[in-house]
N, C-alpha and C positions, 0 to 999 in steps of 0.2 A: 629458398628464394621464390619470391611472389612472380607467376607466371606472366609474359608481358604480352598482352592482348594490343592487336590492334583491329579499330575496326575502319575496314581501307573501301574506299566509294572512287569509282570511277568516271567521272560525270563527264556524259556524253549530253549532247545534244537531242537526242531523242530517246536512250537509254540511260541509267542510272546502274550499274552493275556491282556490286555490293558483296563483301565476304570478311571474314574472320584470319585475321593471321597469327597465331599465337606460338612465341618464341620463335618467329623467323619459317614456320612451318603453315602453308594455306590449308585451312580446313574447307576442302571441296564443297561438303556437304552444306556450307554456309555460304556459298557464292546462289547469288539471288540476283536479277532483272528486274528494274523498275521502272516506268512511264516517266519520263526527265520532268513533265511539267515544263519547258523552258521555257515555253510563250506565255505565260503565266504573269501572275502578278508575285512580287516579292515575298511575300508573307504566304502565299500558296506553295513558293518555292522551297523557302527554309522549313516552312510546316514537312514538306515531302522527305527533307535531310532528314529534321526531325522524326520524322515517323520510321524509318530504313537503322537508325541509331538506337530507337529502341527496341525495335523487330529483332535489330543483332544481337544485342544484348539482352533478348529474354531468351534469346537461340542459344546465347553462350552458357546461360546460368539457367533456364529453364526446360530447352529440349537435350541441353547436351548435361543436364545436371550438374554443372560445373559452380565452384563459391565466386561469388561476386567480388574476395579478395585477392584483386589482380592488379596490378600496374597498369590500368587504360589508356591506349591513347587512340586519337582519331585523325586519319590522314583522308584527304582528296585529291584526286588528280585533277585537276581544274584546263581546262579549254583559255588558250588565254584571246587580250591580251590581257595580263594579273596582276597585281604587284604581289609575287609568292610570301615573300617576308613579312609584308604587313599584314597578307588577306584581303589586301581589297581587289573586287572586280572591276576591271575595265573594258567589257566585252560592249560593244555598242555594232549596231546594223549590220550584225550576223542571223537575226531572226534567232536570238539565244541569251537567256539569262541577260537580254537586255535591263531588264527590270533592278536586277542585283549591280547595276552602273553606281560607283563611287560608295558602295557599302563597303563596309570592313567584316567582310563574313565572320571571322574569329569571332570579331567581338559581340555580333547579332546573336551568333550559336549560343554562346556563354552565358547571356541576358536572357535568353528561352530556357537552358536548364536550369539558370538560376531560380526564375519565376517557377518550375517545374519541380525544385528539389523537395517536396515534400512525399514524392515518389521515389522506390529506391533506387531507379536505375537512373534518371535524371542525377541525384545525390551522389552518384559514383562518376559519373559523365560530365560533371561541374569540376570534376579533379583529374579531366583527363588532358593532355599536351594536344592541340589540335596544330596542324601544321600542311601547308599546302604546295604541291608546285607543278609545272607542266606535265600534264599527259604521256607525251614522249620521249621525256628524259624518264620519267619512273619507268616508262616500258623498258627502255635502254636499262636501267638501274635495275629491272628485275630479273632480264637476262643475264650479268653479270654470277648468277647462283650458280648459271652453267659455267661460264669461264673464269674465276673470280682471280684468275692472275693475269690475265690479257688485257688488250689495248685493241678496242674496234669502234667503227665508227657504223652507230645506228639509223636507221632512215625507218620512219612508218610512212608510208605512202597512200593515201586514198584521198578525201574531198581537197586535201592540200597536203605537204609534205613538213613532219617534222624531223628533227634529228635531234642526235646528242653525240657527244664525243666521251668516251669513259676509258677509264686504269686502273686497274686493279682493284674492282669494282667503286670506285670513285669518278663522279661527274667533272670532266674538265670546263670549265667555263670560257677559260683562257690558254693561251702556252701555244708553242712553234705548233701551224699548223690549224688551229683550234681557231674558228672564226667566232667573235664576240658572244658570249651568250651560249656557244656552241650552235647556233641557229645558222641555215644556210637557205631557208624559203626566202631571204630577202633577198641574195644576190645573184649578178645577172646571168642568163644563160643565153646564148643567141642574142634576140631582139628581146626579149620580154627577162622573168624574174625565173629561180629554181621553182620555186612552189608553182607559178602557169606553165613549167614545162613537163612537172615531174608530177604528176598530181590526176585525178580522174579527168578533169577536162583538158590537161597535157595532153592524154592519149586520145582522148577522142577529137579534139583539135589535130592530134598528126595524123587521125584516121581519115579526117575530113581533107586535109591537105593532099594525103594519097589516093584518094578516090575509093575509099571503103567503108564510106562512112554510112550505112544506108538508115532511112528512114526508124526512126524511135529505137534503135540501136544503142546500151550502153556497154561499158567496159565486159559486163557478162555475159553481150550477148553478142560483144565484136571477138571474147574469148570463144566462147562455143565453135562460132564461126572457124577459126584458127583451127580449132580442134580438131574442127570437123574437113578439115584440108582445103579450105581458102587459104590460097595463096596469096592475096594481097593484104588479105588480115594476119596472115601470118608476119610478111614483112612489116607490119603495122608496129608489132610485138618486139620484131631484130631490132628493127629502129629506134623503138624505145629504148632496150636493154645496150645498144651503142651507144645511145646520148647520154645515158645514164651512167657506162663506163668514161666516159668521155668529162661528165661535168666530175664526176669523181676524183680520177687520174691524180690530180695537186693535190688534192687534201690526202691521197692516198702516199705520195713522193714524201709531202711534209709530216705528216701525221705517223707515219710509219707504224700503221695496225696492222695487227695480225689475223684481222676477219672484219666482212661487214654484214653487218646485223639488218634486215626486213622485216618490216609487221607490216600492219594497216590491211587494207581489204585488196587493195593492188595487188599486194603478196600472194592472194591466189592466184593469181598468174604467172608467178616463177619461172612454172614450166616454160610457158612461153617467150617472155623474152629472158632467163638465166643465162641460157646459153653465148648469147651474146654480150650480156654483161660479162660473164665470165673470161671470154675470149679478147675482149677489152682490157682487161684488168690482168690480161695473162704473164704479162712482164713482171709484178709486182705477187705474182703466186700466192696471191691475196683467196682465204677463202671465204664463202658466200653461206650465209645461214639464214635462214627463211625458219620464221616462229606464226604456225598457227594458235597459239595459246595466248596471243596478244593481250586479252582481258587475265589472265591469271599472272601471268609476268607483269603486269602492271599494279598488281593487288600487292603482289610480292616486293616490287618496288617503292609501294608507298610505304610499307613495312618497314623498309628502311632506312625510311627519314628520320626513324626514332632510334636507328643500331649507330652507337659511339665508332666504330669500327669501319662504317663506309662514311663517305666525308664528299662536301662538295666545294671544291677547287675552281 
């Protein structure tokens, strides 16, 4: 059986994170960081996919000595908001891949290898399934490797808060529980939305409310603080990790998981408010798992978009 390569892009906003996943397995040595490009012009942007697509694929069949007769295919985690099934971007006044508004990436990529196939790696890349979807539901879908028979509900938390809701490693979209989309940045928490309460300027907003907020201070530097035994940054932290149990609690009653999942860069801060999270959520003896490997669970997750075996619901 012809080995099934994927080559999985992480696209961030100011990083491009890049790697090889072949047969369900990430080869380390091909995870690669690249300059996003995002403020860019369209054609400098797909040029950069472009360029990341081939780089992989001289890595796969040139550094790693491997036959170019493989099953390819190419996944993104894309920043939305997107239309994932067609491809097209609809990111507008994010300061990001504005340029790529109302393209159908698929079919741009396709029309560049096309023009390109007289190269061999283009010519093998013209035949490969390219397939897109949220960021945070792949992270959510990569961590499933670890629990591939559980039901958790995933949060990445950092410039804004995404989720996903997953079963046995399948994305729930819908079902008891499961709010639209599996998306919960849009609905309300207090006075404002999940994503302004749960999110980097969440806390620094509660920091400012509790009078700890001091001068060019951010989330790393209101943690340190914490760390370093302030007291009112500390509570800054408990506070967070209440709200946090708090805006949880329903979807935990209905959704009845057996863990909830953390990434994003907030995640460094576990330590600080878990505790309270945890003690929150302590009725429901729900446990809490915290993933620094954010970018490689996410590689893994684009992985499999293309395994008949996980499915999205």
């Amino acid at each position: 059986m012809k080995p099934k390569v994927v080559i999985a892009l992480d696209v961030g906003g100011t990083f491009i994170k890049s790697g090889l996943v072949v047969d369900g397995e990430l080869l380390q040595a091909s995870c690669k960081q690249h300059p996003a490009l995002a403020d860019q012009d369209a054609d400098v942007i797909i040029e950069q996919f472009i360029s990341i697509f081939e780089d992989q694929y001289q890595f796969y069949t040139g550094t790693l000595g491997k036959s170019a007769d493989c099953t390819w295919n190419i996944g993104l985690a894309f920043p939305g908001p997107f239309d994932y099934q067609q491809g097209i971007c609809y990111i507008q006044g994010l300061s990001k891949y504005e340029a790529l508004y109302g393209e159908n990436i698929q079919e741009v990529l396709y029309t560049r290898f096309n023009a390109l196939q007289h190269t061999e790696w283009a010519k093998h890349l013209l035949q490969a399934d390219i397939r897109f979807e949220n960021d945070a539901k792949l992270f959510a879908l990569g961590v499933s490797k670890l629990f591939p028979n559980e039901r958790y509900i995933s949060l990445t938390i950092g410039t804004g808060l995404g989720s996903a809701f997953i079963d046995h490693a399948s994305i729930l979209n819908e079902g008891p529980g499961v709010p639209k989309d599996g998306w919960l940045f849009d609905k309300p928490f207090l006075e404002n939305s999940i994503d302004d309460a749960f999110s980097r300027r969440g806390i620094l907003r509660l920091a400012e409310q509790m009078r700890a907020l001091e001068k060019g201070m951010d989330v790393k530097e209101l943690a340190e603080q914490a760390r370093n035994g302030n007291s009112l940054c500390c509570k800054v932290f408990e506070e967070f990790g209440t709200r946090l149990a708090g805006m949880l609690n329903s979807y935990v009653i209905d959704y009845q998981p057996n863990r909830i999942v953390i990434g994003g860069q907030i995640a460094k801060s576990i330590d600080l408010f878990g505790p309270a999270l945890t003690a929150g959520l302590a009725e429901s003896s729900i446990v809490i798992f915290t993933s620094e490997n954010v970018y490689e669970h996410t590689l893994i997750g684009i992985s499999r978009l293309f395994d008949d075996s996980f499915g999205f619901n």
